[in-house]
C-alpha positions in Angstrom: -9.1 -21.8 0.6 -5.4 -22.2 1.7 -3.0 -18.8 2.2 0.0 -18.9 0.8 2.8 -16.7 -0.2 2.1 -15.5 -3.0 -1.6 -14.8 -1.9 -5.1 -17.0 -1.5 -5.8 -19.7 -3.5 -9.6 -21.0 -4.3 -9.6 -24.2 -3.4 -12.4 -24.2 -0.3 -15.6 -22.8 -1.3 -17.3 -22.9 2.3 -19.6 -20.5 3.2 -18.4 -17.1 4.6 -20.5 -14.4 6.4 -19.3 -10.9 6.3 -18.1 -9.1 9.2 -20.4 -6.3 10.9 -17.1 -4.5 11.7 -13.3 -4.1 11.3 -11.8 -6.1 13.1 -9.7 -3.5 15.0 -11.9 -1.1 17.2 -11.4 2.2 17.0 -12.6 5.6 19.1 -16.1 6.8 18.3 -15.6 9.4 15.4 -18.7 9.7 14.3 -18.1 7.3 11.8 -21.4 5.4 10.1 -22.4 2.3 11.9 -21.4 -0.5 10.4 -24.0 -2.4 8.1 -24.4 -6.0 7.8 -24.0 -7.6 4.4 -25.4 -10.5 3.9 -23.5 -13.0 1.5 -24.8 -13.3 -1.9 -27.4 -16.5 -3.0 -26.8 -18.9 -4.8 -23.2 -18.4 -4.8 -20.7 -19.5 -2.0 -18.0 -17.1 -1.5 -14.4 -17.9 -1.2 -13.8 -18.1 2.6 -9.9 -16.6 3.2 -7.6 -17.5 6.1 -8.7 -15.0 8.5 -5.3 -15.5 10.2 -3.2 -12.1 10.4 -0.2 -12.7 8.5 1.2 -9.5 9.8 -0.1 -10.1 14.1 2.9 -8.1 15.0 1.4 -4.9 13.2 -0.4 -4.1 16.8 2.7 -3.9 18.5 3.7 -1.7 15.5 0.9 0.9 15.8 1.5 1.2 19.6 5.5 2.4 18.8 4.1 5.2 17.1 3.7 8.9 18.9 0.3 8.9 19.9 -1.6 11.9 21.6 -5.1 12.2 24.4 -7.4 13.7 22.0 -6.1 12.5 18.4 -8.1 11.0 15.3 -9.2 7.0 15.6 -7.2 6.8 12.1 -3.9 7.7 11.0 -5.2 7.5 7.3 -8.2 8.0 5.5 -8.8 6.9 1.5 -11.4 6.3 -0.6 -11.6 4.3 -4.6 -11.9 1.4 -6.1 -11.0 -1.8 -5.0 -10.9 -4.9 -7.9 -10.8 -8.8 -7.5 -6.7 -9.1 -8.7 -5.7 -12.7 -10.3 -2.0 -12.8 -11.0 -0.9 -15.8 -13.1 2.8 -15.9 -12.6 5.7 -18.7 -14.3 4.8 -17.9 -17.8 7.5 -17.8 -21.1 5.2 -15.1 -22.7 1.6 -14.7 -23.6 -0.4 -17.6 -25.4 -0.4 -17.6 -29.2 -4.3 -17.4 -30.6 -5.4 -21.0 -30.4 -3.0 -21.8 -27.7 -3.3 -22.6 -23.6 -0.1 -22.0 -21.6 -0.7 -23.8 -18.4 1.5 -22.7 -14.7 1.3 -23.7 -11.0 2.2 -19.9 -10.3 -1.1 -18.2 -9.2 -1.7 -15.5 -6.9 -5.0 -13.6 -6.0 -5.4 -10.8 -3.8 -7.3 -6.8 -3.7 -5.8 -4.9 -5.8 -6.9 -1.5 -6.4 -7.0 1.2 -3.7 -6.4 -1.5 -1.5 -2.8 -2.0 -2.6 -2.2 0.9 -0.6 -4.4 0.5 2.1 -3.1 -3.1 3.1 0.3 -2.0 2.4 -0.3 1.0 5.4 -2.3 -1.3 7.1 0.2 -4.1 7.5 2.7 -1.3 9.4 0.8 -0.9 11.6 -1.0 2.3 10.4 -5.2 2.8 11.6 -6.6 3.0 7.9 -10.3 3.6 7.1 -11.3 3.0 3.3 -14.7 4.3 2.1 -15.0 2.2 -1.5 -18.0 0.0 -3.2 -17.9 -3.9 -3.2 -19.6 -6.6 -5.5 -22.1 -8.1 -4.5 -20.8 -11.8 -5.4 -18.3 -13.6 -4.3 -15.5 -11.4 -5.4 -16.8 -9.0 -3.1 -17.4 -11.0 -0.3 -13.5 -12.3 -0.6 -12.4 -9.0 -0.9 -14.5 -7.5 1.8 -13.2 -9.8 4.4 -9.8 -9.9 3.2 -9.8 -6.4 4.2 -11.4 -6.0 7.0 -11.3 -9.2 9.0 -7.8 -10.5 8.1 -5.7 -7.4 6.9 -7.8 -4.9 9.8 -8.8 -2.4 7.3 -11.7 -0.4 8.8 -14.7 -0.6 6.0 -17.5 1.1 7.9 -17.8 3.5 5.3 -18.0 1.2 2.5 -20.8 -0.4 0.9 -21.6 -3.7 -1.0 -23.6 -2.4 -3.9 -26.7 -5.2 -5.1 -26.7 -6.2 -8.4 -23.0 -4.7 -9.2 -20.5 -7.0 -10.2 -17.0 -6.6 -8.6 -14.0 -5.9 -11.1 -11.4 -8.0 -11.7 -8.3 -7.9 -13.5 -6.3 -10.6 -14.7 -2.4 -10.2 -14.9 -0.3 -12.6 -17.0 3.7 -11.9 -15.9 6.1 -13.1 -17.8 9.9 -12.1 -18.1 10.1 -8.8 -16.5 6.9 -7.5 -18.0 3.3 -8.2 -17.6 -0.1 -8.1 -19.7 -3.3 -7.1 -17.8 -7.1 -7.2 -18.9 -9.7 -6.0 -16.7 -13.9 -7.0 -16.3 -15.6 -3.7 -15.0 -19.0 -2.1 -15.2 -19.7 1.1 -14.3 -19.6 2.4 -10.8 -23.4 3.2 -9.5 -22.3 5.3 -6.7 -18.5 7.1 -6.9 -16.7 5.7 -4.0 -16.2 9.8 -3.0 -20.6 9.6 -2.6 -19.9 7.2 0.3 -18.7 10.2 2.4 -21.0 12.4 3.9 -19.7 13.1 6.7 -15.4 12.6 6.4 -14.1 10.9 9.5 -11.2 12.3 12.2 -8.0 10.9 10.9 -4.4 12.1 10.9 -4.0 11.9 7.1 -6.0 11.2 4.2 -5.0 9.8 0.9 -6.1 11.3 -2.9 -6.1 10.7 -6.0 -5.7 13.8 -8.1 -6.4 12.6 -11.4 -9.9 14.0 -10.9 -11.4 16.6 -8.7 -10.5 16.8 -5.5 -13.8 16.2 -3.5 -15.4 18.7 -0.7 -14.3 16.2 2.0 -10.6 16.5 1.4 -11.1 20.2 2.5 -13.0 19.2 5.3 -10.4 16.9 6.9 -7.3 19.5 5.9 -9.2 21.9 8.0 -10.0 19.7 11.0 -5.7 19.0 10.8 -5.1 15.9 8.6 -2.5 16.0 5.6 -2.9 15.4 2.8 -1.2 12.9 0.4 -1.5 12.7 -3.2 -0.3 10.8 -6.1 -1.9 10.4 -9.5 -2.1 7.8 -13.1 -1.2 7.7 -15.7 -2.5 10.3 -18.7 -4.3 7.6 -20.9 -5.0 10.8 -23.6 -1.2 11.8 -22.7 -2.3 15.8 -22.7 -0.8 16.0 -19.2 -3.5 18.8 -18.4 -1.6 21.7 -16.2 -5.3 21.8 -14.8 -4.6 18.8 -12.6 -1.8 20.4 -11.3 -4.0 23.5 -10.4 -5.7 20.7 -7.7 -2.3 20.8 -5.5 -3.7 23.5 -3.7 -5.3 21.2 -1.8 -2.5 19.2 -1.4 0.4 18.7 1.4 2.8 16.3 0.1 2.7 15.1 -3.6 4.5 11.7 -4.9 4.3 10.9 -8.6 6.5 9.3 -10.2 9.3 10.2 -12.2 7.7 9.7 -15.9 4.3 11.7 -14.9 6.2 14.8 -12.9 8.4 15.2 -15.9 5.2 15.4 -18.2 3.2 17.4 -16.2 5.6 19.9 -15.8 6.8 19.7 -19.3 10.6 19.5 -18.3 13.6 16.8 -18.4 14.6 15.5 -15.6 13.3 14.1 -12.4 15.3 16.9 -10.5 13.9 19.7 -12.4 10.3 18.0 -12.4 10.9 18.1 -8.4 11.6 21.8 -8.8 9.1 23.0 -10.6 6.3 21.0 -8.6 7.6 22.3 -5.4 6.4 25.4 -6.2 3.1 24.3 -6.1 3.0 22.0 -2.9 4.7 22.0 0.3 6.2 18.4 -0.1 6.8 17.0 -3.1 8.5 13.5 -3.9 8.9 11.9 -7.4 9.6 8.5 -7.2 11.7 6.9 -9.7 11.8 3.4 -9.3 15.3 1.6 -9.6 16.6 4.8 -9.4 15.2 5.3 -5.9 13.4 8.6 -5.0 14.4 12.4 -4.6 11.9 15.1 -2.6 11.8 19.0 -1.8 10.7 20.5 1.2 9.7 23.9 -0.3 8.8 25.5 3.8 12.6 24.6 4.6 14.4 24.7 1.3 15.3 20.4 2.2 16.8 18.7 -0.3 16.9 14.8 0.0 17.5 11.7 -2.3 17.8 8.4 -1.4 18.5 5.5 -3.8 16.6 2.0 -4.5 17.0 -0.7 -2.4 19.4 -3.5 -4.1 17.4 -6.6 -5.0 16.3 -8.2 -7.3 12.9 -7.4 -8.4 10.3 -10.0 -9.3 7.1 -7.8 -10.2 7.3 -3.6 -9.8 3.2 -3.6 -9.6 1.9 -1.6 -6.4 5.8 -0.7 -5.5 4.8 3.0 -6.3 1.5 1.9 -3.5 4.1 0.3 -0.8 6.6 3.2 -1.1 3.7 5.8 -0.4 2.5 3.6 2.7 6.3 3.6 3.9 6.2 7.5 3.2 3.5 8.5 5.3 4.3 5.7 8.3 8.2 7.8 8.5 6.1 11.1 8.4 3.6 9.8 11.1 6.6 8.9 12.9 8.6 12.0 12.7 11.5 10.8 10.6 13.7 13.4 8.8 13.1 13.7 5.5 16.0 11.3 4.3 14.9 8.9 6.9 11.2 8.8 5.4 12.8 8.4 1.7 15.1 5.4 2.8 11.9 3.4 4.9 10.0 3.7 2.0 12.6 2.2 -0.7 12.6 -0.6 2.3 9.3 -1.1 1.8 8.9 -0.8 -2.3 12.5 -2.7 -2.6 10.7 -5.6 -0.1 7.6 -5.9 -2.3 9.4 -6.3 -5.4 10.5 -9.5 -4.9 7.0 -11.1 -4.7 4.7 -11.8 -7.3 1.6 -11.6 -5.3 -0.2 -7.8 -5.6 -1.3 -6.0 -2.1 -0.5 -9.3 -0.6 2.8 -9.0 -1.2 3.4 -6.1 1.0 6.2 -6.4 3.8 5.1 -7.1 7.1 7.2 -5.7 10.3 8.7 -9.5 10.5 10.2 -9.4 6.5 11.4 -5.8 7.3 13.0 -7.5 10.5 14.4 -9.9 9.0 15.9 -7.6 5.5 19.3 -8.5 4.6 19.1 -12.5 5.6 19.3 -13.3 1.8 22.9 -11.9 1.4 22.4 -9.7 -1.2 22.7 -6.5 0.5 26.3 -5.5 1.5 26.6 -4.8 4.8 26.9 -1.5 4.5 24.2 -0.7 2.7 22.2 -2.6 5.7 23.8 -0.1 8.4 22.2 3.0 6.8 18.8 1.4 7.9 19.6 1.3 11.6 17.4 4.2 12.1 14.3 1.5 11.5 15.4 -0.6 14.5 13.2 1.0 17.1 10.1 0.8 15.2 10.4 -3.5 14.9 8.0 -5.1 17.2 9.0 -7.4 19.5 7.1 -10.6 17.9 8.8 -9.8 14.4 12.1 -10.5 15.9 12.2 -13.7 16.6 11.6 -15.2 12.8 15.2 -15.2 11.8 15.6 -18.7 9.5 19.5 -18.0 8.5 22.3 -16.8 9.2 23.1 -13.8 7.6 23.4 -9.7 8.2 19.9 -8.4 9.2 18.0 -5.5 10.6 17.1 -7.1 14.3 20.5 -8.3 14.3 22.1 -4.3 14.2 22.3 -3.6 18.1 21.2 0.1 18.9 23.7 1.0 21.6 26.6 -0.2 19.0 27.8 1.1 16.0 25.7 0.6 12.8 27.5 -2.7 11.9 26.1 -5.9 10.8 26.3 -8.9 13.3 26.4 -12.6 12.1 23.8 -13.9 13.9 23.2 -18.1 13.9 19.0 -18.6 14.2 17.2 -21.8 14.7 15.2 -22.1 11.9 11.2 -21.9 12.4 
């Protein structure tokens, strides 16, 4: 199996043991110990590149404010996580009859792990509690996770005799087609958590019932996050926006606030929902993202990045993950609006699902394409501080970039010449 850009490709099917545990140690919270998987027989499972493509996250995670006695994660989640096959390149879909053939093919976890690898590869501590196949799907995805992208998975389980889902993305144009394989679930990934672990944060879905553990964690200090899907029976139930009470910050996007809350714009959406949570943030895609602070009365908006965008899937994932690294590292509001944008506008222009997620050294090096004017680029000088060391040094042209903006100057771009790599 070779890595590549645009994710893992099959093309090694050596034998792979799962890990006993994450491959990042954290404190003693109580946490289950972890539980050896064996892999599946007959099958051989997919072995991936166990080679972080994102080794500078460590220095990351150490530029955040840290305290003696805090949580061993910064974020807690829990959900599904499905086998994600991305066939990219095509004109359209195939006629009935037909076969399109592409060398454009990416596969990756997709899922709840779009966000958890996006938060992971900032450097954020994340813990997922979710149920794997057991077949080689699940073997891939488990050790993706936790042995390459350092996703802590001691709360998740490999589930005999339950096939892992998949889902199978054609993209085409500017548009894609999906069509996913899933039986059902026999344990809800929320049953995996009996006892919730210390983190900073946790992560919800609100689409159903919030579980007992969310309340657990709020009152032991973490926040709590939220966003929710889509209304496949399009009632928009004000009963799921009764489950905010449980909630810190809120971040749907711009098309679901407006329906919930039965009004016409993303502004007044933002009002209206801001009387129900502390924190709320609709995100509206090219259109960038607007969010109240109802405690203060804050205001902020802050638009899209400029570029040009390949595939929006998991953007809406990557700009939460950028959202709660700027809260975790006491940015202003604006600040925390603008970082995430970064992050969203960065995974656009990849066609390869939670793989695609920007790493400290592509947020280093944002801006070397050319196609974001300089001053644009100097409004993100605030993000300077937070770039490791090792994600520096991977400059390969020589144009306006992040690492190139010297802190103790101005906010001006600086034409920097790089050897390339």
């Amino acid at each position: 199996m070779t890595q590549t850009a645009s994710g893992t490709r099959f093309d090694d099917t050596r034998q792979a043991a799962l890990p006993d545990a994450p491959s990042r140690e954290a404190p003693d919270d109580g946490a289950l110990p972890p539980e050896r998987v064996e892999a599946p027989a007959p099958g051989r499972p997919p072995e991936p590149s166990l080679r972080d493509p994102c080794a500078e996250r460590e220095q990351a995670a150490e530029r955040l404010p840290r305290g003696e006695d805090e949580p061993g994660l910064d974020v807690f989640l829990t959900g599904q996580v499905f086998m994600d096959m991305i066939f990219t390149g095509l004109p359209g879909l195939p006629a009935p009859g037909t076969e399109l053939v592409t060398d454009g093919l990416g596969s990756a976890p997709g899922g709840v792990a779009n966000i958890a690898v996006a938060m992971s590869r900032l450097g954020l501590r994340v813990g997922l509690a979710a149920p794997f196949g057991d077949d080689m799907f699940g073997a891939y995805l488990w050790r993706t996770l936790s042995e390459q992208e350092g996703v802590d998975l001691r709360r998740s389980r490999m589930i005999p005799g339950w096939p892992s889902p998949v889902t199978v993305s054609l993209a085409y144009d500017s548009d894609r087609s999906m069509v996913t394989y899933a039986k059902p679930l026999p344990v809800s990934p929320e049953e995996l958590v009996t006892v919730p672990p210390r983190a900073k944060t946790c992560f919800v879905d609100i689409d159903r019932p919030v579980p007992d553990w969310v309340a657990a964690m709020r009152r032991d200090g973490a926040r709590v996050f939220a966003d929710l899907g889509w209304d496949s029976t399009e009632t928009w139930s004000t009963e799921v926006l009764d489950r905010l009470r449980h909630v810190d910050v809120f971040l749907p996007n711009a098309v679901e606030a407006m329906a919930y809350t039965r009004t016409r714009s993303p502004e007044e959406a933002a009002r209206a929902l801001a009387e129900r949570v502390p924190l709320v943030v609709v995100k509206r895609g090219g259109d960038g993202a607007l969010a109240i602070d109802a405690a203060t009365g804050e205001c902020a908006e802050s638009r899209a990045l400029p570029v040009e965008a390949l595939d929006a899937t998991g953007a809406g994932d990557v700009f939460a993950a950028g959202f709660v690294f700027g809260t975790l590292a006491g940015l202003p509001l604006e600040e925390r609006l603008k970082f995430a944008n970064l992050c969203a506008g960065l995974s656009v222009r990849h066609r390869s699902g939670s793989l695609g997620s920007p790493c400290w050294g592509e947020i280093a090096a944002f801006g070397e394409s050319g196609e974001v004017p300089e001053e644009v680029l100097a409004d993100y000088a605030f993000v300077i501080p937070f770039i490791p060391e090792s994600a520096a040094d991977t400059a390969v042209r020589a144009e306006p970039t992040l690492r190139s903006l010297r802190a103790d100057d101005a906010p001006v771009a600086v034409m920097r010449e790089a050897e390339q790599r």
